[in-house]
N, C-alpha and C positions, 0 to 999 in steps of 0.2 A: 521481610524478604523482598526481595529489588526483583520488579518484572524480568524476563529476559528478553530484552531486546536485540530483533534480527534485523531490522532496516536500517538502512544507507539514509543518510540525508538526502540525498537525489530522490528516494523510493518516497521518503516522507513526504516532502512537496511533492511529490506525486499527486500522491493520495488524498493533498490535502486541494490540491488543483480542484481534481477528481471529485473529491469530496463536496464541494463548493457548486460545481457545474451540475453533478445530479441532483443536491438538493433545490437547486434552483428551478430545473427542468421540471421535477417534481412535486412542486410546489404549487408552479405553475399548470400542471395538469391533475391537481391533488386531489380529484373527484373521480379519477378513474384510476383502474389497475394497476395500469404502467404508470403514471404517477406514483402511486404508493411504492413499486417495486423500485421507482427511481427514490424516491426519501427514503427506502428502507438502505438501500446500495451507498448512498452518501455518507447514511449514521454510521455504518460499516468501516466505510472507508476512512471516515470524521475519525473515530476510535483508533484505529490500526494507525493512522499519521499521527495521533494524542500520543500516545504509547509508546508507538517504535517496536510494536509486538503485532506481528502476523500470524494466527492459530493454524494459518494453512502451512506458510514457513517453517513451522513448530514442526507439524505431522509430516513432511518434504525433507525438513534437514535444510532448508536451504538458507542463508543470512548475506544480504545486501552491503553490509557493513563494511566486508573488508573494501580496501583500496584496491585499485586496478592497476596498477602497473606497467609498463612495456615489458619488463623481465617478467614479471607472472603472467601474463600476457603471451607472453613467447615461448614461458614454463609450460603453462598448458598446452599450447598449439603444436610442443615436442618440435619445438626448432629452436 
């Protein structure tokens, strides 16, 4: 069975920016709390961009994925 995946290519490099900057930071400060919370936040975010599956997304309903549009765009905004 194939994950479901809810992220947009944009969300993905995101996360994986993201991913990369707190581990860094955290690494960097890997002797204290907020270090460990930033390595923990990275691996997090490392996974969720591997993936293309966000557990918060899941429980939200919400997925990155589709395309944006000007006509969905202007579907939604009801003009």
């Amino acid at each position: 069975m194939e994950p479901i995946q809810n992220e947009g290519s944009l969300d993905r490099a995101a996360r994986g920016l993201f991913a990369l900057v707190f581990l860094t930071l955290g690494i960097a400060k890997s002797r204290s709390l907020v270090g460990k919370l930033f390595i923990g936040l990275g691996i997090l975010l490392g996974v969720t961009a591997a993936t293309g599956t966000c557990p918060a997304y899941l429980a939200t309903g919400v997925d990155t994925r589709e395309t944006c549009t000007l006509d969905k765009l202007k579907q939604r905004l009801g003009r």
